[in-house]
Backbone as numpy.savetxt, mean C-alpha at the origin, in Angstrom:
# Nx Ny Nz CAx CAy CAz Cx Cy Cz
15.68 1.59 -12.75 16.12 2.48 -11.67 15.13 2.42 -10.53
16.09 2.42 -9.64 14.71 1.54 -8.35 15.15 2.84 -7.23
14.28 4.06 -7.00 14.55 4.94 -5.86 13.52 4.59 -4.59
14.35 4.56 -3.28 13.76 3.94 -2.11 14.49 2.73 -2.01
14.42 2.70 -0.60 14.97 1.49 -0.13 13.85 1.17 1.42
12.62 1.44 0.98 11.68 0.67 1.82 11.28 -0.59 1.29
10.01 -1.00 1.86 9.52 -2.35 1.61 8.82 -2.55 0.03
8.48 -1.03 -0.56 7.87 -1.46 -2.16 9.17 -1.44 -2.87
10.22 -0.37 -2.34 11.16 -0.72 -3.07 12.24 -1.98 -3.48
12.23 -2.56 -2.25 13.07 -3.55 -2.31 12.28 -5.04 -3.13
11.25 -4.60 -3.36 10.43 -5.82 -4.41 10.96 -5.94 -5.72
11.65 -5.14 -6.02 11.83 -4.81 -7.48 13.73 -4.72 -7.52
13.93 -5.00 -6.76 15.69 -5.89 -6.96 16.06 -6.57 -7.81
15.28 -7.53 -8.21 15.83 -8.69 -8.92 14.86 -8.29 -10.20
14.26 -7.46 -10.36 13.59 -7.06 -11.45 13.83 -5.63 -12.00
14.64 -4.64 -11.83 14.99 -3.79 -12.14 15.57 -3.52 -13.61
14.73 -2.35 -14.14 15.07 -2.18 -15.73 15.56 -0.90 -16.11
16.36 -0.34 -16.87 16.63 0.62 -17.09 15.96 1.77 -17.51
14.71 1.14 -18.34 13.46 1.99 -18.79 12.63 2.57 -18.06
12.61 2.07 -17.11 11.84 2.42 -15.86 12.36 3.26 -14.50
11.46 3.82 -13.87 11.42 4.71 -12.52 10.60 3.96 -11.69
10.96 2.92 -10.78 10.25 2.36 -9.64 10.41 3.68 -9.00
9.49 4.54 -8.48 9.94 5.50 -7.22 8.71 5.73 -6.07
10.10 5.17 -5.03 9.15 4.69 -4.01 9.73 4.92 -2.75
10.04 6.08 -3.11 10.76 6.90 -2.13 9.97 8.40 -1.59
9.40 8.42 -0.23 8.51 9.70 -0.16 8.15 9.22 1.33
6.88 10.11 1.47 6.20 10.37 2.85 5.59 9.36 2.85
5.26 8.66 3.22 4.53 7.41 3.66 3.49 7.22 5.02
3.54 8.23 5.92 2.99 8.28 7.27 2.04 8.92 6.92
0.37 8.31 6.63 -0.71 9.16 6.72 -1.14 10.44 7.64
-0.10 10.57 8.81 -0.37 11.59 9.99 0.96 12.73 9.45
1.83 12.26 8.93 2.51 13.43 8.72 1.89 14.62 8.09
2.78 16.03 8.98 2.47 17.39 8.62 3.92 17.96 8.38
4.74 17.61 8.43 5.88 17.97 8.37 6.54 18.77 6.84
6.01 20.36 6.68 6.48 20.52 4.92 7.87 20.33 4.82
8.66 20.10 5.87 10.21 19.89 5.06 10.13 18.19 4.42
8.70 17.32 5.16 9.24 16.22 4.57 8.57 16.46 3.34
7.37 16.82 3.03 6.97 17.02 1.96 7.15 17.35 0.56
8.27 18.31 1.26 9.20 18.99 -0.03 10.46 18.22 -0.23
10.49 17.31 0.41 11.70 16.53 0.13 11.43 15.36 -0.73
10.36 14.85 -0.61 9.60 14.22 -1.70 9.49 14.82 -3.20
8.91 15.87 -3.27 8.60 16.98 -4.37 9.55 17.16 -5.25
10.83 17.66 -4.20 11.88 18.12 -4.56 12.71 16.70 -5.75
12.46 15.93 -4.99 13.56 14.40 -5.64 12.45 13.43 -6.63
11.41 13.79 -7.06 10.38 13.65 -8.05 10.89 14.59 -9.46
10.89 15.90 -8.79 11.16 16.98 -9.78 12.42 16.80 -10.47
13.32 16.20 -9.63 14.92 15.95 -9.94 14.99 14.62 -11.40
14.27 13.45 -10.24 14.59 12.51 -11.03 13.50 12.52 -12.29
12.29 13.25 -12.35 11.90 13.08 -14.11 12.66 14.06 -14.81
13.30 15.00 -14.36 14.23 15.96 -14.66 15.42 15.32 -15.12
15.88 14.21 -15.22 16.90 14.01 -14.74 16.73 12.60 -16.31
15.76 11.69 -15.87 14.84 10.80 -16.70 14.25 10.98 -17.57
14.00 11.93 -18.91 12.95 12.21 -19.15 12.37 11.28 -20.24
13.24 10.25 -20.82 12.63 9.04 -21.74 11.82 8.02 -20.67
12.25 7.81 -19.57 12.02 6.19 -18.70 10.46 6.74 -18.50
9.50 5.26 -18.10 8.24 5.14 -17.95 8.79 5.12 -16.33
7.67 6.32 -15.73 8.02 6.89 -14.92 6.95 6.13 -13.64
7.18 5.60 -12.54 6.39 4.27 -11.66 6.01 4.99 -10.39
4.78 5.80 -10.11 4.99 6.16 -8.34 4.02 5.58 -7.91
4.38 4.95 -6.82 3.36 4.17 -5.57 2.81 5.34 -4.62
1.62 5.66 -4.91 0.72 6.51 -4.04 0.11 5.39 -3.41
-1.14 5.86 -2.68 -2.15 5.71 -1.95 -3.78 5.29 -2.17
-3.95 4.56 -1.60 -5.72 4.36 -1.53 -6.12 5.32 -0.64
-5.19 5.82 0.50 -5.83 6.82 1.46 -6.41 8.04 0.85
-6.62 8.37 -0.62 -7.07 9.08 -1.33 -8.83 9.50 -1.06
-8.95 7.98 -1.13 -10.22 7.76 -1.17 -11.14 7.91 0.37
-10.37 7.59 1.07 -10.88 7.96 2.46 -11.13 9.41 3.56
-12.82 9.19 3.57 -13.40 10.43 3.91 -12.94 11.21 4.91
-12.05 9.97 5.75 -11.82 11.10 6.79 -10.53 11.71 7.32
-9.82 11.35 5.63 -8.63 12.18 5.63 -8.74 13.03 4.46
-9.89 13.78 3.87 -10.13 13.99 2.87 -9.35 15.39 3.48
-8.74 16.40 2.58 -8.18 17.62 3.19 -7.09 17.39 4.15
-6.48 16.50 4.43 -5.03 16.10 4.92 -4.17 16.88 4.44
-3.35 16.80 5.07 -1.94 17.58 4.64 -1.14 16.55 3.25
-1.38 15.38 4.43 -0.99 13.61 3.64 -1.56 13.34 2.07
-2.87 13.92 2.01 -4.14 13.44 0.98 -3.52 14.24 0.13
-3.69 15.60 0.60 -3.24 16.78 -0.83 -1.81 16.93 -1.22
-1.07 16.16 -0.69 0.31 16.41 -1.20 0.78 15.31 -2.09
-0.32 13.97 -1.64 0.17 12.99 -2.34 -0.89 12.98 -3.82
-2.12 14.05 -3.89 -2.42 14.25 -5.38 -1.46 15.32 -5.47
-0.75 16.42 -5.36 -0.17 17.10 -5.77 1.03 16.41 -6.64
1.65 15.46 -5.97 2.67 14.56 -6.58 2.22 13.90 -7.76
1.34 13.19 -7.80 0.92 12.83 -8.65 0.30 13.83 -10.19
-0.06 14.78 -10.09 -0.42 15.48 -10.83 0.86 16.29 -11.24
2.26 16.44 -10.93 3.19 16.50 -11.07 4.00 15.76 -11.92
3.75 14.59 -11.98 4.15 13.30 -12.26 3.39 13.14 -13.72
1.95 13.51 -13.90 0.98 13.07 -15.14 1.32 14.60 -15.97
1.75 16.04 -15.38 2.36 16.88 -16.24 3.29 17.09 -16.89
4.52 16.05 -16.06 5.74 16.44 -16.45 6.11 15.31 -17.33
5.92 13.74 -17.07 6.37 12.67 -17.73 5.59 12.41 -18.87
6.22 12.02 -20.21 5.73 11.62 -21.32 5.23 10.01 -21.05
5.59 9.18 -20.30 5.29 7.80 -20.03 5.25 7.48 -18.15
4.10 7.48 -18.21 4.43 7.27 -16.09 3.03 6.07 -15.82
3.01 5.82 -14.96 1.77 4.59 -14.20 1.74 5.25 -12.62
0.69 5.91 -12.56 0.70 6.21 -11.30 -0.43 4.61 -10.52
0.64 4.20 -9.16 -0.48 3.47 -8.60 -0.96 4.06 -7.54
-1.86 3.47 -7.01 -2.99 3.59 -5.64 -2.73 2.52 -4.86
-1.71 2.34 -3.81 -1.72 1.18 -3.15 -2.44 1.06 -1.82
-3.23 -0.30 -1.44 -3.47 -0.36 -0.43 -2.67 -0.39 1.00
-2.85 -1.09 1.59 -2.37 -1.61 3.16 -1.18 -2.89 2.09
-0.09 -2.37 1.96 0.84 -3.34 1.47 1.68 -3.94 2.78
1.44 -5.46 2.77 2.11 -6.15 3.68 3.54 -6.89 3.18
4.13 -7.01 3.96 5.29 -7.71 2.99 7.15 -7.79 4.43
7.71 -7.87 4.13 8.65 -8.52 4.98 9.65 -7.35 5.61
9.46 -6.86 6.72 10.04 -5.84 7.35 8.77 -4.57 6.82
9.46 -3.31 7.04 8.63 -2.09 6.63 8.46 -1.39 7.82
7.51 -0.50 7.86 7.74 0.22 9.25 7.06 -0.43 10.66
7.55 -1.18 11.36 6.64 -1.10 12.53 5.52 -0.70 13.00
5.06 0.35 12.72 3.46 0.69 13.11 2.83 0.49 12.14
2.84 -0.33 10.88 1.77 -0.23 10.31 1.00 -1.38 10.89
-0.51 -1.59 10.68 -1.40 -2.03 10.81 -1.40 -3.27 11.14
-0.88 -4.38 10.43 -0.38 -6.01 10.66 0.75 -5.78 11.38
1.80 -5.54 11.47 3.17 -5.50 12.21 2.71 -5.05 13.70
1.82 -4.05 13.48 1.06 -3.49 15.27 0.22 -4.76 16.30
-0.46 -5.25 15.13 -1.70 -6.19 15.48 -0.85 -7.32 15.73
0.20 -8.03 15.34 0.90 -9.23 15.28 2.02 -8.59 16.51
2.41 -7.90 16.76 3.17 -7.82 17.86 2.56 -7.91 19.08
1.27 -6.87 19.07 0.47 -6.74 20.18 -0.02 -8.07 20.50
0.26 -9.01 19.81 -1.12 -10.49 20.14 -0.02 -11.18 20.69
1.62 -11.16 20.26 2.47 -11.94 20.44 3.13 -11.26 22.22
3.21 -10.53 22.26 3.30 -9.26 23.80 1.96 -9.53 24.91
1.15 -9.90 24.28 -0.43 -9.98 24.96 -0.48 -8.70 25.00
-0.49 -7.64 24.81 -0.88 -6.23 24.80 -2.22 -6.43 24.56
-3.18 -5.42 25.26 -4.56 -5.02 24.77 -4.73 -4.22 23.58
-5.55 -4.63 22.61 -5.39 -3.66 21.52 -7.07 -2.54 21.12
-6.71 -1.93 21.11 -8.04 -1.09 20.73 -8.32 -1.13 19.56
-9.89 -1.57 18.83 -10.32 -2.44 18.21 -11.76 -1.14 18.18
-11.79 -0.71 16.97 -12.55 0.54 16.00 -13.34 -0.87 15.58
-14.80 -0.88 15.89 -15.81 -2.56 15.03 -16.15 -1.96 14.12
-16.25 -0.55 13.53 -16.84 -0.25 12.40 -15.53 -0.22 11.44
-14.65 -0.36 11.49 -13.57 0.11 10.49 -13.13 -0.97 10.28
-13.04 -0.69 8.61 -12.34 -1.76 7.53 -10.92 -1.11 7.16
-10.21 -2.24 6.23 -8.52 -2.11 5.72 -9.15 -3.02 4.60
-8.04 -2.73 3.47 -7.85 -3.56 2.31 -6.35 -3.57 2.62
-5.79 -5.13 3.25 -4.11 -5.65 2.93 -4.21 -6.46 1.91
-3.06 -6.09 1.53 -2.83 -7.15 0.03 -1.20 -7.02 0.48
-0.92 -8.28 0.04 0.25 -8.98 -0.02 1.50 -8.15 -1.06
2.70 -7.61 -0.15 3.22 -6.40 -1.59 4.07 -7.82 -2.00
4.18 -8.68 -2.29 4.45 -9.70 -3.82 3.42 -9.48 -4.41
2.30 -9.21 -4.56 1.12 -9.44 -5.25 1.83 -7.61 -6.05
1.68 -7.06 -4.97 1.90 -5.81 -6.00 2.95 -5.49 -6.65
4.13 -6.44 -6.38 5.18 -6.49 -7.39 4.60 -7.38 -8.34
3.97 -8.05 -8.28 3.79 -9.05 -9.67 2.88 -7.95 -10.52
1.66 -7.73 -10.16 0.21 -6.65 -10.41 1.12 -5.33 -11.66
2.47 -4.87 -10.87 3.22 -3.81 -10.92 3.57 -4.04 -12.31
4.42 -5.46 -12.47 4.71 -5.91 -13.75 4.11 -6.40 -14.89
2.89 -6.80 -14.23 1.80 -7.27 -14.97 1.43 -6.01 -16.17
1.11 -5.08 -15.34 0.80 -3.74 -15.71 1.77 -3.12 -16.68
3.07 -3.49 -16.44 4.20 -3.03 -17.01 3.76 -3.50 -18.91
3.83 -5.03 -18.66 3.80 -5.79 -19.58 2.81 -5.41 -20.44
1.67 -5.11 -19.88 0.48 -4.74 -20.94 0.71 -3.57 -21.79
1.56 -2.28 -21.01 1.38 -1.40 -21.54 0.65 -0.45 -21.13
0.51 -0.45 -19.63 -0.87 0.24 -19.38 -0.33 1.64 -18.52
-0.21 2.53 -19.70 0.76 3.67 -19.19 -0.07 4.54 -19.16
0.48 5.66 -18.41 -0.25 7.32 -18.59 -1.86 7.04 -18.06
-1.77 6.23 -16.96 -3.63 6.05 -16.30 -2.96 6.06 -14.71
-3.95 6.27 -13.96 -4.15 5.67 -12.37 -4.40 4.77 -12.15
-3.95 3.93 -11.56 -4.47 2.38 -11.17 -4.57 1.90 -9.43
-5.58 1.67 -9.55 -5.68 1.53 -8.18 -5.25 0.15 -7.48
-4.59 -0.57 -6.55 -4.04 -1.66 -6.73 -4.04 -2.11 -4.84
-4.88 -2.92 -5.16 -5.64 -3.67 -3.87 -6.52 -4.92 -3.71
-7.02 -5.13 -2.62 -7.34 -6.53 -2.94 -9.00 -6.37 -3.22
-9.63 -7.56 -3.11 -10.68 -7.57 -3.71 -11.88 -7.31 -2.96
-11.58 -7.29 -1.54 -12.28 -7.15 -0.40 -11.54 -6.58 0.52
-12.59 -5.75 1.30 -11.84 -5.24 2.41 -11.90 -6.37 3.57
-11.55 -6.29 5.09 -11.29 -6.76 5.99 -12.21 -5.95 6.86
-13.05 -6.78 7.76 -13.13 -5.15 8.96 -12.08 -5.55 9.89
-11.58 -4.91 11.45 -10.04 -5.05 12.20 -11.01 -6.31 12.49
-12.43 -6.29 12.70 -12.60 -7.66 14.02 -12.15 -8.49 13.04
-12.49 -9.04 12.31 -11.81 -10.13 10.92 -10.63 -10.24 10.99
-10.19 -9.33 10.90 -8.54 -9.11 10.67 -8.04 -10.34 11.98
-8.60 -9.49 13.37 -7.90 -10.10 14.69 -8.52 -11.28 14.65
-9.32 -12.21 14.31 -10.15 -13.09 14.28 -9.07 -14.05 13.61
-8.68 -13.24 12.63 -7.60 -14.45 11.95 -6.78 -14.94 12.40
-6.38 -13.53 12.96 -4.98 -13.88 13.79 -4.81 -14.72 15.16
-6.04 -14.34 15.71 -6.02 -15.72 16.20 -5.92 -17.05 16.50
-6.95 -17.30 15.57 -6.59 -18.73 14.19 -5.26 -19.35 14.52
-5.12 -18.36 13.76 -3.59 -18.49 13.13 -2.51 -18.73 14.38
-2.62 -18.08 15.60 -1.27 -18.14 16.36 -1.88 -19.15 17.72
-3.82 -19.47 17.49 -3.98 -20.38 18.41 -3.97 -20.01 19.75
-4.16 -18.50 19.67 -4.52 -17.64 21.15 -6.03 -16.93 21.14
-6.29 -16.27 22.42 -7.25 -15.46 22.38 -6.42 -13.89 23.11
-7.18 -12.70 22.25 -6.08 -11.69 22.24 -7.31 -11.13 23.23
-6.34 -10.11 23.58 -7.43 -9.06 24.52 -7.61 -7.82 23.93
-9.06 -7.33 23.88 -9.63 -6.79 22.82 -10.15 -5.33 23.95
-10.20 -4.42 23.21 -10.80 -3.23 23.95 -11.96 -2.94 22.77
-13.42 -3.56 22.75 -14.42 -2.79 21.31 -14.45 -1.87 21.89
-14.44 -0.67 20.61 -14.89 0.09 20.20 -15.96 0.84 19.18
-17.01 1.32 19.62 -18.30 1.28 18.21 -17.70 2.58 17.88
-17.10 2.71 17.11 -15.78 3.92 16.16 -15.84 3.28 14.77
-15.18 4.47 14.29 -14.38 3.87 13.03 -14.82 3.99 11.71
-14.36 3.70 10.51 -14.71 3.86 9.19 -13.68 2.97 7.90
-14.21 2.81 7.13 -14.15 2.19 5.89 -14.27 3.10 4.41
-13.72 2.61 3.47 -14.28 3.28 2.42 -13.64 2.04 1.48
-14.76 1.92 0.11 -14.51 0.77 -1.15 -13.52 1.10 -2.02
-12.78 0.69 -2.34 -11.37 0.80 -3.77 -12.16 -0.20 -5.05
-12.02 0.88 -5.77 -12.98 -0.03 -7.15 -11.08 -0.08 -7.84
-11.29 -1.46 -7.81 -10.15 -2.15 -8.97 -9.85 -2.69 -10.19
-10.52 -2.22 -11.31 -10.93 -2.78 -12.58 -9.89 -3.41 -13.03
-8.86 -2.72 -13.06 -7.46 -3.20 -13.60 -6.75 -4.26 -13.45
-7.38 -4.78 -11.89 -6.17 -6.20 -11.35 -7.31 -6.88 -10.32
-8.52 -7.05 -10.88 -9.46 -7.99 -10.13 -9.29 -9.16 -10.40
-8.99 -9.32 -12.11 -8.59 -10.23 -12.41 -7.78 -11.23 -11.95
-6.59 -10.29 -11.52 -5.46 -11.29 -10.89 -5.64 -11.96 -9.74
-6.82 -11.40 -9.18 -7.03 -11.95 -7.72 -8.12 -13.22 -8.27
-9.14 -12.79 -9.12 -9.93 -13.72 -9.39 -9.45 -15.44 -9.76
-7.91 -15.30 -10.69 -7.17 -15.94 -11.12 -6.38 -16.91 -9.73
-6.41 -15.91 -8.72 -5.68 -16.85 -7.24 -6.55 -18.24 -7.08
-8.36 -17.39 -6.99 -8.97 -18.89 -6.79 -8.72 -18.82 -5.21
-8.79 -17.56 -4.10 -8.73 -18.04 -2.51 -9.71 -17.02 -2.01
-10.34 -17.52 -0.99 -10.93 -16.46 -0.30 -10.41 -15.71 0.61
-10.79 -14.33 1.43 -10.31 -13.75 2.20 -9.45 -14.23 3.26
-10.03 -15.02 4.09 -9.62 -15.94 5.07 -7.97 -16.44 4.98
-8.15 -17.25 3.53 -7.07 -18.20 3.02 -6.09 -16.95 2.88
-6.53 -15.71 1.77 -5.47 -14.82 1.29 -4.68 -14.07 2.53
-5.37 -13.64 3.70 -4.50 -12.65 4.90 -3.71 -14.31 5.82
-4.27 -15.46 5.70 -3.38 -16.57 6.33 -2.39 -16.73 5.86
-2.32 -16.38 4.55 -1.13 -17.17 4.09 -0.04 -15.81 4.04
-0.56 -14.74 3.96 0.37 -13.49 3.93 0.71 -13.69 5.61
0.11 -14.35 6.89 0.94 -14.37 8.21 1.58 -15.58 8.03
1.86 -16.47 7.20 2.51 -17.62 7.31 3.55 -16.90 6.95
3.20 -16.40 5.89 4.82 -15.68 4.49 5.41 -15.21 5.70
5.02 -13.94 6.31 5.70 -12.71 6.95 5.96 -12.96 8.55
5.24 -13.79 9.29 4.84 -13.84 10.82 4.80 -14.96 11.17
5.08 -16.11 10.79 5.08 -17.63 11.22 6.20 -17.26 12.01
């Protein structure tokens, strides 16, 4: 049972099981304050383990957990509230922690879709030099997802990201590279970072055998060629 029809959801199409709750359906906008959306999330969590109560129950949270300077968010505390919802009520669930998931369509403002439009527009982009992202490729986290499935690795948090962060200058540096322009940059000495410890799926990255460079190139070939 696959709820959502965004970009984590639609990974899991051709892999969909009856035992399971892909649910990946919710607030997603780190700036939202909005409690009707909040509770509309809440509300259709409560329904469907209500509703489910044998299936191993799947929600795609956040790494923004971890970051200091949304600590006390409206965003931060609603999405542990869900989750702790989720580890009370279900006899079998996998809560993940996803990073900066890239992958084919999704919302427009996120982070790569902003940066790759703006370079392709020539737009000036404002450029935070102290601030890092962890993108990871969401095939990686549909595979990671199943991986996880397969082991058995139920009733834990898993945090699910890549192995390194990016800082943006890196990021735009690539993209460069990659599209064979020079973008116009506004620095800024701003900004912030925070580390995702990944015990669970370092492995899988270790197993790729690519470095940073190679891994965000080939996710703009996949998505942005």
């Amino acid at each position: 049972m696959i709820i959502g029809n965004g970009l984590i959801a639609n990974l899991f199409k051709d892999t969909d099981r009856e035992d399971v709750v892909f649910f990946a359906s919710g607030v997603s906008n780190s700036l939202e304050t909005r409690t009707e959306e909040f509770l509309r999330e809440e509300d259709l969590i409560r329904k469907i383990i209500g509703e489910n109560p044998e299936k191993i129950f799947i929600y795609f949270s956040t790494c923004s957990i971890y970051d200091s300077s949304k600590t006390g968010s409206d965003y931060v505390l609603h999405k542990l509230k869900m989750e702790q919802i989720i580890k009370n009520g279900c006899k079998k669930f996998m809560i993940l922690r996803v990073s900066n998931a890239v992958g084919k369509g999704g919302n427009p403002n996120l982070l790569l879709n902003y940066f790759v439009r703006s370079a392709k527009n020539n737009d000036t982009i404002d450029v935070h030099t102290k601030a890092t992202r962890n993108l990871i490729d969401a095939e990686d986290v549909r595979n990671i997802t199943l991986d996880l499935l397969e082991k058995n690795e139920l009733n834990k948090i898993i945090n699910v990201a890549y192995i390194e962060n990016y800082s943006i200058i890196e990021i735009l540096e690539i993209i460069e590279r990659f599209y064979h322009k020079k973008l116009n940059l506004n620095l800024i000495k701003n900004g912030s970072g925070f580390d995702i410890n990944i015990p669970d799926v370092g492995d899988y990255f270790r197993d790729k055998a690519t470095n940073k460079e190679c891994y965000l190139s080939e996710i703009l070939e996949k998505y942005y060629a």
